[in-house]
N, C-alpha and C positions, 0 to 999 in steps of 0.2 A: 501316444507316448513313443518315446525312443524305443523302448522292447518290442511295441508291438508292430513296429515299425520293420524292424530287423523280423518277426516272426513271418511279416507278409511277405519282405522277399526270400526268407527262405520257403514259405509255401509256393511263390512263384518258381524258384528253384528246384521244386519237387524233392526238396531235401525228406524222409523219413520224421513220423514221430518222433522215434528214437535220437534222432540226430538232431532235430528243430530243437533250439532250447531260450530263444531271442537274444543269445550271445553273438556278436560278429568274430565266428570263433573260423576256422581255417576253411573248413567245408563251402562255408557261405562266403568267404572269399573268394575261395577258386571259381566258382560257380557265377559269381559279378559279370555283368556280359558290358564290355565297353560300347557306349550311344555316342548317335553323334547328329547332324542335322541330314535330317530327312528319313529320321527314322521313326518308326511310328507302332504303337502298342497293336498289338492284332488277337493273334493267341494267348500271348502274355502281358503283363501288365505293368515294365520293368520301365518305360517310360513314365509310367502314373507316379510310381512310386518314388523315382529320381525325383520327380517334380514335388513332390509331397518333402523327400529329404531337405531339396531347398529352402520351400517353404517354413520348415523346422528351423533353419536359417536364420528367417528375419529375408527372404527374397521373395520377390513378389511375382511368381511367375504363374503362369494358365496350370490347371490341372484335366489336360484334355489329352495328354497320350501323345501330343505331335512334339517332334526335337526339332524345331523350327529355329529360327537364326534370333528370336529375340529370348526363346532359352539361352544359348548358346552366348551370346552375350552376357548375360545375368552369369551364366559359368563362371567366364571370362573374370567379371567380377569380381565373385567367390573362389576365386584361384590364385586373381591377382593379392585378395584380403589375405587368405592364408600362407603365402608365401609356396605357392605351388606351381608348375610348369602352365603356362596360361595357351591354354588349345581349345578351349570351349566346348572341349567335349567330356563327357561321364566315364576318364578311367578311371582304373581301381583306386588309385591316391586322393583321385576328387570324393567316388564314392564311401571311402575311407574318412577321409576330413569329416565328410557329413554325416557321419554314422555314428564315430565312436572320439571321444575328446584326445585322442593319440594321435588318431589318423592313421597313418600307415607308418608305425616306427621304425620300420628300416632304414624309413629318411635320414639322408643328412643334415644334420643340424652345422648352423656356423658360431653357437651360441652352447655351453655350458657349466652345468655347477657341479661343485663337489668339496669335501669334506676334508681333500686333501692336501698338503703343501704342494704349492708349483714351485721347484725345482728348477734349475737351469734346462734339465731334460728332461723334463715332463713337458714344460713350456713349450720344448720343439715339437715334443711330439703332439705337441695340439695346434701347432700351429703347421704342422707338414699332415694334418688330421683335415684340414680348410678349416679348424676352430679360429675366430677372431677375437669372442667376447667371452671371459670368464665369471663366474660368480663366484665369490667368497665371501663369509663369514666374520661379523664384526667381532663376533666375542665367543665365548665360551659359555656352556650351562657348566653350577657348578656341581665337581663328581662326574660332569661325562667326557668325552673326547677332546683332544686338542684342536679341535679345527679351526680355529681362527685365523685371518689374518698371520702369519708368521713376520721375523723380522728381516727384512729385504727378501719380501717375498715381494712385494707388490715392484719392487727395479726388474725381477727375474720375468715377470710378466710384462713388465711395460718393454723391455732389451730383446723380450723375444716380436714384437709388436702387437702383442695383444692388448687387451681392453678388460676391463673391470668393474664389475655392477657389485655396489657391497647389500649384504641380505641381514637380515636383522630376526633371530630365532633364539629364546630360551626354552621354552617348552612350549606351548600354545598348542596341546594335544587335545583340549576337550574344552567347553564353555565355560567351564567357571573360574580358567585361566582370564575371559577376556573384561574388560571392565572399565571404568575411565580413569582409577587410581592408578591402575597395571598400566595405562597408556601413557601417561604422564611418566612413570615409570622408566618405562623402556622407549619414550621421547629421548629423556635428559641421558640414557645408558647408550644408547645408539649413536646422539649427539658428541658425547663425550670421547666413543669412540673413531670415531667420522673424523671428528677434530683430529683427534692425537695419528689418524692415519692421514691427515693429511688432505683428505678429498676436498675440492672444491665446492663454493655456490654453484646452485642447481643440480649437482649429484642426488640421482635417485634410488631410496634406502627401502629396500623391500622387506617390510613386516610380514610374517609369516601365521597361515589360520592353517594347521596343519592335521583338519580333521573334518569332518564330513559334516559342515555345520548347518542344520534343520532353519528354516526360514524364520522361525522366532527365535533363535540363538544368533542370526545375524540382527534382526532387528533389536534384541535386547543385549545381546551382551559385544558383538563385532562393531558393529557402526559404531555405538558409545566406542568402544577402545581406538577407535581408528581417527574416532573424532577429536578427542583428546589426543591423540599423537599428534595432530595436524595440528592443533589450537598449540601443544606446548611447544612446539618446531618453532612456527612461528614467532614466539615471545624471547628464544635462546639465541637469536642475533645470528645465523647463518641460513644463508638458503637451499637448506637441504628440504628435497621433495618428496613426497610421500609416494612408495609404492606398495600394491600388495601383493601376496602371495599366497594361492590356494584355491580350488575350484572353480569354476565358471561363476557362479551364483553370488559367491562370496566377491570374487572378483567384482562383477555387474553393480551388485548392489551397493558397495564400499565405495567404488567409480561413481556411480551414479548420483550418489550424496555426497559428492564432490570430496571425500577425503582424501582419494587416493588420485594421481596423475596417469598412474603406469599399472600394468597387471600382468603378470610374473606368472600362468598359470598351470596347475597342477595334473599336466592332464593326462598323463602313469596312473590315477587311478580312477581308472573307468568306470569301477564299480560307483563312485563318490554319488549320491542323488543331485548333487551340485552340479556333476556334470552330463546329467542325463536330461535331453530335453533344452538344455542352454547352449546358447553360441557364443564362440567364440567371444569377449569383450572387444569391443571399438576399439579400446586404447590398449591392447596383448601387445607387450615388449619381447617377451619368451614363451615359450612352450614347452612344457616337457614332456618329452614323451617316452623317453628308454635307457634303461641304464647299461650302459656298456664299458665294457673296457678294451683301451688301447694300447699303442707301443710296446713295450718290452727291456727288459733290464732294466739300468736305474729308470727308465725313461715311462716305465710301465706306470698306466694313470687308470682308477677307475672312476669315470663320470655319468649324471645325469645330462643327457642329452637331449639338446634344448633347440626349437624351430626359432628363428630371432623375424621378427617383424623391420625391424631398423628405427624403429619409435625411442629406440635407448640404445645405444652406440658403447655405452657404459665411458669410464673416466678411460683418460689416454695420458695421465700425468695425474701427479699429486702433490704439493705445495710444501715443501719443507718447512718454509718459515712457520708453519702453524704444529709443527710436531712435536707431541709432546704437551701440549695446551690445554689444558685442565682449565673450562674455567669456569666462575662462580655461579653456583644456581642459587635459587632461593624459592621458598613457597611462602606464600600470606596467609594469614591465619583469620580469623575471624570466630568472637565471642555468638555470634550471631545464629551462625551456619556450619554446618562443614562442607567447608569449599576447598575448592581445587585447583590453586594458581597459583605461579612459577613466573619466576623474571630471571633473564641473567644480568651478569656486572655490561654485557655490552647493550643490554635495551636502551632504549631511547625514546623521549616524548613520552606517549600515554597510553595505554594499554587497559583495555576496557575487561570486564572479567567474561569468560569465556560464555557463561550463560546465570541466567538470573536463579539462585536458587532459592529452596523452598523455607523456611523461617518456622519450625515446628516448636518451639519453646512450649511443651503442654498443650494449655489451652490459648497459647499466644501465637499467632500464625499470619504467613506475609510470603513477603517475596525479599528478596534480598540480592541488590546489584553491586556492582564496585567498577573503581577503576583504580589503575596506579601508574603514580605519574613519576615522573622523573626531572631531577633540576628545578623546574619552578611549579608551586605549589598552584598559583594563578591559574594554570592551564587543564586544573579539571574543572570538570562541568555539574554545575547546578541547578537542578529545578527548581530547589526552592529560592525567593529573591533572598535578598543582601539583606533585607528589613527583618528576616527572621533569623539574622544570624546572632551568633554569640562568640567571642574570641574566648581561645583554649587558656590563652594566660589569667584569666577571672575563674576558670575551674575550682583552683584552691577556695578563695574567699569566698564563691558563691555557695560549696559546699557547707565552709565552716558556718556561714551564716543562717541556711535553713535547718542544720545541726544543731544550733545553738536555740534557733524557735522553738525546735522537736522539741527539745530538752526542756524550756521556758516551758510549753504548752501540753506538756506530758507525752507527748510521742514518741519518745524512744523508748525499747524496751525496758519492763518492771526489773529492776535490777541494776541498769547502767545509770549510773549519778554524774558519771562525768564523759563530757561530750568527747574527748580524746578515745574513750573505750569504742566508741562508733563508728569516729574517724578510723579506729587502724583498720576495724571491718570494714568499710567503704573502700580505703584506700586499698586492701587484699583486694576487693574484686574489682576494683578500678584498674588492678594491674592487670587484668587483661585484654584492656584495651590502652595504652599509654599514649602520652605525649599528642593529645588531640589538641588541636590547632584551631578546630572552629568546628560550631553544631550550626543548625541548623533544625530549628522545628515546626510543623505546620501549626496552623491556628488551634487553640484549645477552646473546645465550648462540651466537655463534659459534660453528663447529668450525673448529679450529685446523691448519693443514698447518706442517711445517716447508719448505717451498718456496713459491716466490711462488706465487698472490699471499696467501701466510700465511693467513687466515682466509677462512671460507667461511659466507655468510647466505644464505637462500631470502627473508626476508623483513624488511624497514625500517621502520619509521613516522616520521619526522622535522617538528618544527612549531616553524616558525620565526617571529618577530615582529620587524620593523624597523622605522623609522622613514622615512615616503619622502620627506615634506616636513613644514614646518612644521604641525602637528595633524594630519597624514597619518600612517594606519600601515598597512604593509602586514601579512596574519598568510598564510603558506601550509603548506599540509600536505603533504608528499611522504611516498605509501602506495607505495615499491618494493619492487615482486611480482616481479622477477627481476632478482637483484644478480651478476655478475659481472665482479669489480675486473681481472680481466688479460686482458683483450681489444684487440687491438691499437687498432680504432677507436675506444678509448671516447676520449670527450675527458673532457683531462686536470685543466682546471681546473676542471670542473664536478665529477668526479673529488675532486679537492684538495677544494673548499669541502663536501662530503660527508663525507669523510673526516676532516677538520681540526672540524665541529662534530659526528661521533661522539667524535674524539680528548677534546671538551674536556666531552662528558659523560661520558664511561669515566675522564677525569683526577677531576672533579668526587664523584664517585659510588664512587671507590673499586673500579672493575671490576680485577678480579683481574691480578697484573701478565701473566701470559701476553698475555692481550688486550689488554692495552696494548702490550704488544711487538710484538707480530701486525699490531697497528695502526698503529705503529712504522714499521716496515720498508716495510710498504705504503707509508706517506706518503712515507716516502724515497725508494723506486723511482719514484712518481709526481712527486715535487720533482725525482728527475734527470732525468726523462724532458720535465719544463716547461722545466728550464734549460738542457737539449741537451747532458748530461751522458749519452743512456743514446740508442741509435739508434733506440729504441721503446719 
């Protein structure tokens, strides 16, 4: 490990008990002996151990004591990565990078962020500092600090020639902030801000994990969030890029499952387990590693200071015509699922749902896909053929019709005499799926019980097409892989609306009357049981 890493060179050191503690704390700095080629481990062991630092890397070098020239190169490398003085030899700033995720923060950074307004003279002073690129703050949490964005702050910045990376933070201090709903969230919050400030396609917006997140809290609750930011970006009509913000680990692993472009990394706190043991990410845009402050009088700024890679240059302008721009989000709903998906007024074409979710109705269980299209209804896609379909305008009649059989053949609940009391029940849970345009169902060959709940299927395919808004449609497919209609907890209206659009393609198509009866009965037991007609 990293600590025990730092314990061996301070035992090469000869540093005290007392004093060893596997921190890279001043003792063990001063004591760093600069290598370089042709120099070689004899008494001590200070060559092994640079080599071993590499290694910790992700470099691939010999672990044999010598500082031969194809080390020395690999340096080269790891110097040129970190944005550090390129000599191929092991000074304190190399040994530093490799040690501790600050490195040596006395550095100069050309890159930093901070919490505060740039000013006309603050701006100078970071730019007579060698700062180039600033980070600021899309918004505000609410009840804390002003730090956002200010207004014509971003001309004070651009006038002085600086650059600007926008960061994206409400709170995101512990895991149970992170999640796919919070993602989508502060997608459409970030977006809206971004907008109204102006920033251009491909400006990259760094989401902030601002806390030492343990490897099954990136797995379980970061990736979801990050994944979701990346899926709702997408769908909101600008091409704004996903960056993160936060330890190495978090970094790596967010990168690595393609959410993130850029990594923004945390690396002031050393202690993080995120950044002990990991290197640097491939795609590091900043660094940060100290907080300082500069200039004086108005001009006095205090900043996170930050190593810049040049992977992100940050915006050099921002687009007036777009300020102010507020524009329409929307999420789709589903009787089916609870899902998770967002269109804006500027999508286009067809937009497939981010991922297939899971269909838990009780004991009624699937999978559940969608897409939503846009302008022509034609353009989404079906598995099932054309021969299994049914048009949304026969909905009415085909209802009223197997309604009226219930009612002839005693199916509808004990109590309702007239087919109209059914209807208004039908049509309440039909409202939550409206204005369906075409079904679509696979082959019915049930086996039949003469006891509820009447027929018995292992397997559904159902695909449904409505209308959500004006040139909006929504299309989804429900694939249930385990159907069981008489189980106490199933609910009932999701129940109903299953039931009632097999009804009206078994009406449609001519399924033999058993099954229509079967099917019958069933809908009745589930109409009394909605109306408080039946104890369960």
């Amino acid at each position: 490990t990293q600590e025990a890493l730092i314990y061996a060179i301070q035992y090469e050191e000869g540093l005290s008990d007392s004093i060893a503690n596997g921190h890279f704390g001043p003792s063990t700095q001063s004591l760093l002996p600069t290598l370089q080629v042709g120099d070689a481990d004899g008494t001590d062991n200070f060559v092994r151990l640079f080599q071993a630092a590499m290694r910790f890397n992700g470099y691939d070098v010999s672990f044999d004591g010598q500082f031969d020239a194809n080390l020395s190169s690999k340096v080269k490398d790891f110097q040129s990565f970190t944005k550090l003085t390129v000599n191929g030899q092991a000074d304190f700033q190399t040994w530093a990078s490799l040690l501790v995720s600050t490195g040596d923060p006395s550095r100069d950074g050309s890159a930093c962020d901070c919490i505060t307004e740039i000013t006309p003279a603050r701006a100078e002073t970071l730019r007579q500092h060698g700062y180039e690129t600033v980070g600021r703050y899309l918004t505000n949490v609410p009840g804390g600090l002003n730090k956002k964005i200010q207004p014509g702050e971003l001309e004070n910045i651009f006038n002085a020639g600086l650059t600007v990376y926008p960061i994206y933070q409400t709170v995101g201090r512990d895991a149970s902030y992170f999640n796919e709903e919070q993602g989508k969230e502060d997608a459409i919050s970030a977006f809206k801000a971004a907008q109204d400030y102006g920033f251009k396609d491909g400006t990259i917006i760094y989401f902030a994990v601002d806390f030492d997140a343990l490897g099954y809290q990136i797995s379980g609750n970061i990736i979801p969030y990050f994944r979701s930011i990346k899926q709702s970006l997408n769908v909101l009509g600008y091409d704004y890029k996903v960056g993160v913000y936060g330890a190495r680990n978090v970094c790596i692993q967010v990168s690595e499952a393609g959410h993130a472009v850029s990594s923004f990394v945390s690396g002031m706190s050393t202690g993080f387990s995120g950044n002990l043991g990991y290197p640097l990410p491939g795609n590091w845009a900043f660094n940060q590693i100290s907080t300082i402050t500069i200039g004086s009088g108005d001009g006095q700024i205090q900043i996170d200071n930050n190593i810049k890679s040049g992977r992100d240059n940050g915006a050099s302008s921002v687009s007036s015509e777009v300020s102010n721009n507020d524009p329409s989000v929307h999420s789709v709903s589903s009787p089916f699922a609870e899902i998770q998906e967002i269109y804006s007024s500027e999508s286009v074409d067809t937009i497939s749902y981010s991922k297939a979710y899971d269909i838990k109705l009780g004991r009624i269980e699937g999978e559940l896909t969608g897409q939503i299209i846009f302008g022509d209804a034609s353009k989404g896609n079906w598995d099932l053929g054309v021969d299994k379909a049914i048009n949304g305008d026969v909905m009415d009649g085909i209802i009223n019709q197997f309604l009226n059989k219930m009612l002839e053949d005693g199916y509808l609940p004990s109590g309702v005499n007239e087919v109209t009391e059914a209807r208004a029940e039908v049509d309440r849970i039909m409202d939550k799926i409206p204005n369906i345009s075409e079904i679509r169902v696979d082959q019915l060959n049930p086996k039949l019980s003469s006891e509820s709940p009447f027929f018995i299927m292992e397997y559904l395919v159902i695909e449904i097409m409505r209308k959500s808004a004006p040139s909006v449609y929504v299309k989804e497919k429900l694939a249930l892989t385990d159907v069981d209609w008489d189980e106490d907890k199933l609910q009932k209206e999701a129940q109903i609306i299953i039931l009632i659009l097999i009804l009206a393609y078994a009406t449609s198509f001519a399924v033999s009357a058993a099954v229509i009866a079967a099917l019958g009965k069933r809908l009745g037991q589930a109409l009394a049981r909605s109306m408080g007609m039946l104890s369960k």
